[in-house]
N, C-alpha and C positions, 0 to 999 in steps of 0.2 A: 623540377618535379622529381620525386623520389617513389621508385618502387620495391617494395619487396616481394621476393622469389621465396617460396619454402620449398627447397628440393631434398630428398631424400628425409625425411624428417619423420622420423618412428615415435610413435606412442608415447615412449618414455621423455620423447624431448615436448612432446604439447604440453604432456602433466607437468615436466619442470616450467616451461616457458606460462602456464595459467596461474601456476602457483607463485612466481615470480610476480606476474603482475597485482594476482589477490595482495600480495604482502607491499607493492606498494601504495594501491590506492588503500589500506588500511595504514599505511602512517600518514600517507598527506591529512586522511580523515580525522587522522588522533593529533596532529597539526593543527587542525583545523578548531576541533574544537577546543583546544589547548590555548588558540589563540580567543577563540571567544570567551575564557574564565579567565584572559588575562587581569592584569589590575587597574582600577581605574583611573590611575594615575598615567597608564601606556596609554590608554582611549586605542576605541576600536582600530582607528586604521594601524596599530601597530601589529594587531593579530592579521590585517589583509596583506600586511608585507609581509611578513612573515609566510603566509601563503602564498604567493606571488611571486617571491623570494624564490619560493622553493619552485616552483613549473616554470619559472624562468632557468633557472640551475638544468632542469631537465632539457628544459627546451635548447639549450645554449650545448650541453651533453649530445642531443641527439644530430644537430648542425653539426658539431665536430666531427662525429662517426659519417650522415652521408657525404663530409665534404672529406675525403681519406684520412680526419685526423684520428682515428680508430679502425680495428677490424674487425669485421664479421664474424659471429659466431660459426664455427662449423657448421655445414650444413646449409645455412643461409648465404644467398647470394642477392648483391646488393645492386640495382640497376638506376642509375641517374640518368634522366633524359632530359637533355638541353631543349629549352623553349624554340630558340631559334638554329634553322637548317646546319648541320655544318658545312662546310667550302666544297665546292665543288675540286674535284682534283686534276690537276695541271698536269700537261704533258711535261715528261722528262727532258729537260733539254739538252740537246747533243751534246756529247763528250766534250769538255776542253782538254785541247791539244797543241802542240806548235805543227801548224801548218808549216810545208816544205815549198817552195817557188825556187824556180829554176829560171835565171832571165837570162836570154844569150840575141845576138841582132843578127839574120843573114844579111840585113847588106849592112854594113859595117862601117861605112866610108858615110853615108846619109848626114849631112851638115844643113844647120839653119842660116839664114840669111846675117852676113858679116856685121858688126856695127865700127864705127870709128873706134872705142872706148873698149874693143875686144875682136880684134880681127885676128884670124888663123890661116895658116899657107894651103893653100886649097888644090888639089889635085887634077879636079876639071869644077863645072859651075857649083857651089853648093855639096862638095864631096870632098872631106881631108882623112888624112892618115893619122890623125892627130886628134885621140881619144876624149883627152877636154873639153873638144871643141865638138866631134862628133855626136849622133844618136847614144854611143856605147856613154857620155856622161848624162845622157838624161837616168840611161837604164842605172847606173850608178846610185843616182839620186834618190829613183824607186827601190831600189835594192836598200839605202840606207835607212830610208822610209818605213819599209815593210819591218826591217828588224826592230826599228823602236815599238814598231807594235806588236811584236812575240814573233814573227815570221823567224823560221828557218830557211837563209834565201841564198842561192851559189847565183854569183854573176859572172858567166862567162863571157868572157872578151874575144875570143877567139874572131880572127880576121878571116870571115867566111868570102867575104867578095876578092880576094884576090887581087889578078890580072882579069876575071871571067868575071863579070856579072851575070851573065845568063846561066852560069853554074853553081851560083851561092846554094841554092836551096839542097843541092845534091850534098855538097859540104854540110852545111850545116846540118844535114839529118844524119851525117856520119857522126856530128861531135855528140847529137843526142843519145847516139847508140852506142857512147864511150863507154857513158857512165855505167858502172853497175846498179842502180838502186836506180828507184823512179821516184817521180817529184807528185805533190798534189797538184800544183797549179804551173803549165812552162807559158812563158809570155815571151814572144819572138817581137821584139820592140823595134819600132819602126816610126823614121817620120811620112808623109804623105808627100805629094806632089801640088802646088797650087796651079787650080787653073782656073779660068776666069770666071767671074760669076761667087768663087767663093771668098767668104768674109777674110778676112787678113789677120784677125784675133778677135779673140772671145776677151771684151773688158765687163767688169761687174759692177756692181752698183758701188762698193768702194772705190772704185778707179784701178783695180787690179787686173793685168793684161794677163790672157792665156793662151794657150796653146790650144785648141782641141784636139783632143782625142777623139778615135774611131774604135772599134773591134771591126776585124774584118776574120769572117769562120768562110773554109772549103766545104764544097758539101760532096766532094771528094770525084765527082763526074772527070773521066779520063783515067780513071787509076782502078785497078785490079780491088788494092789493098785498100776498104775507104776508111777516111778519119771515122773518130765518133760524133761525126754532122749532130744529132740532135742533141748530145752532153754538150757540147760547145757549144751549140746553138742558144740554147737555153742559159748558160753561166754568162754568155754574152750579152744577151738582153736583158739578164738579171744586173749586171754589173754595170748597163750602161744607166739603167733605172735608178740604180744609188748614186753613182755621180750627179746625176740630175736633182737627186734629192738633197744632195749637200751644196750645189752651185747649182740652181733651176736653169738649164740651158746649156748646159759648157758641153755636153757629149752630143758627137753625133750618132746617128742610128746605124744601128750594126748592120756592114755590107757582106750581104754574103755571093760569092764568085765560085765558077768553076773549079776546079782544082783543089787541093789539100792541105798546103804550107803543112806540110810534114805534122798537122795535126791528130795524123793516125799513131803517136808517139805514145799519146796517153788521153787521160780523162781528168782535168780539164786543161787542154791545152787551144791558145788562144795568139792571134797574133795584134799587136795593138801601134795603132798608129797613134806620135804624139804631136800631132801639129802637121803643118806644110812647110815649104822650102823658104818659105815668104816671114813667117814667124822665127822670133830671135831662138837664143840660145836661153835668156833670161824670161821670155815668155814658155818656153818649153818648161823650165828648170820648177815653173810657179805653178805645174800641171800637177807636177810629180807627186806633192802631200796627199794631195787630192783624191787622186786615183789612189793611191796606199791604201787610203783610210776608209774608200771605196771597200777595196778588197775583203778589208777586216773587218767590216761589218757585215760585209756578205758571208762570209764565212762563221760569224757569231751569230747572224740570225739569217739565214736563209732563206727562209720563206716556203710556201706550198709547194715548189715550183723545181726549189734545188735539194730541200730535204733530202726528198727519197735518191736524189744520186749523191751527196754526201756518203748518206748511210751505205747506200749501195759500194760507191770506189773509194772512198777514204774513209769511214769511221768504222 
């Protein structure tokens, strides 16, 4: 549909704009009858083309001008209005970025159950000094994982358990407080302890063995300083929901406990169990994609839930 606008349009331009039209319906007219004394040898319908001819020309003229291929005469403003609605408008969506992840393990020494076809010298049950075979090669995994997908990721290895285990966390919250700069996302990577009653692996409908993972967030109870309990809380149960969406089942439900796991570092800092003592090395190792790609979808599309603290602490 096409409308015309006359704005500002003085005296002088109606008398050019009537006088304009007068002079052409007086040629179509002298057209007209021009064709009706044509000769009898054209026969009438050649004087109808010839009319038709010409308000087709016109008509073909004025489609050109409302579709932009002409402009407006000064003064005139030309207004098209689309039959059907236009698009509703979509929100903006978040910034693309390379997210930072910071992986480092306090207990350090955490090994999965040995096999014939890949055994490690073990320090006491299920614990070696011996990084390949420890938790620190899963975190590796996830670390190589997360950068195929744009991640900017520091894997620190740092030997937080010592001679102490009841000291790691103290350690470990020094090496966080090394760095100068802070990370989007710290994952303190960890395996679980099996006890009775729990499954022995997560297999899928292909026949693929895993590992489960947990999130486990402090809600800071005992400590002066408390983590940020509901930022994590929340990334945790966001993040346990995508895993689930890409393996229906594989994550277990986020435990949340006493205390803090040095969670008061940042926003979102998360401590993540891969598996039990009982699950291999090669079942851990099959978790690791998973959760990556977990992350990176959480982060691309966030949801109602994590938006606003996205925008709030990292974008």
């Amino acid at each position: 549909m096409i409308r015309f606008k006359v704005v500002k349009l003085s005296r002088i331009l109606l008398f050019i704009a009537a006088a304009v039209l007068i002079a052409v319906l007086a040629v179509i007219g002298a057209r007209y009858f021009m064709a009706q004394d044509a000769p009898a040898g054209s026969g009438p319908s050649a004087g109808a083309s010839l009319v038709r001819g010409t308000l087709m020309n016109e008509a073909k003229a004025m489609s050109a001008f409302a579709s932009g291929g002409g402009s407006a005469p000064s003064g005139i403003e030309v207004e098209v209005l689309s039959e059907s609605p236009l698009p509703a408008a979509t929100p903006s969506p978040i910034p693309t970025r390379r997210p930072s992840v910071l992986i480092y393990h306090t207990h350090t020494h955490e090994a999965y159950e040995q096999t014939n076809d890949d055994p490690y010298d073990a320090v006491e049950a299920w614990r070696t000094l011996d990084n390949g075979h420890s938790v620190v090669r899963v975190g590796q995994a996830l670390s190589d994982e997360l950068e195929k997908l744009g991640f900017e990721v520091v894997h620190d290895v740092t030997d937080h358990e010592g001679d102490a285990l009841s000291t790691a966390y103290t350690r470990s919250l020094e090496t966080l407080k090394s760095y100068d700069r802070s990370f989007n996302l710290y994952i303190d990577l960890h395996r679980d302890a099996w006890l009775q009653g729990m499954p022995l692996r997560f297999e899928a409908e292909d026949g693929t063995a895993y590992a489960q993972p947990m999130l486990l967030i402090g809600n800071g109870n005992g400590f002066d300083e408390k983590p940020y309990y509901q930022e994590n809380l929340a990334f945790a149960k966001a993040l346990t929901r995508q895993i689930d969406r890409i393996q229906p089942g594989l994550c277990k439900d986020v435990l949340v406990k006493d205390g803090r796991y040095n969670q008061h570092i940042g926003v979102f800092a998360v401590l993540i169990e891969v598996g039990h003592n009982k699950n291999t090395l090669a079942e851990a190792l099959n978790t690791a994609p998973i959760l990556a790609r977990a992350i990176r979808q959480l982060f691309d599309a966030p949801g109602p839930s994590l938006t606003p603290l996205l925008n709030k602490y990292i974008y």
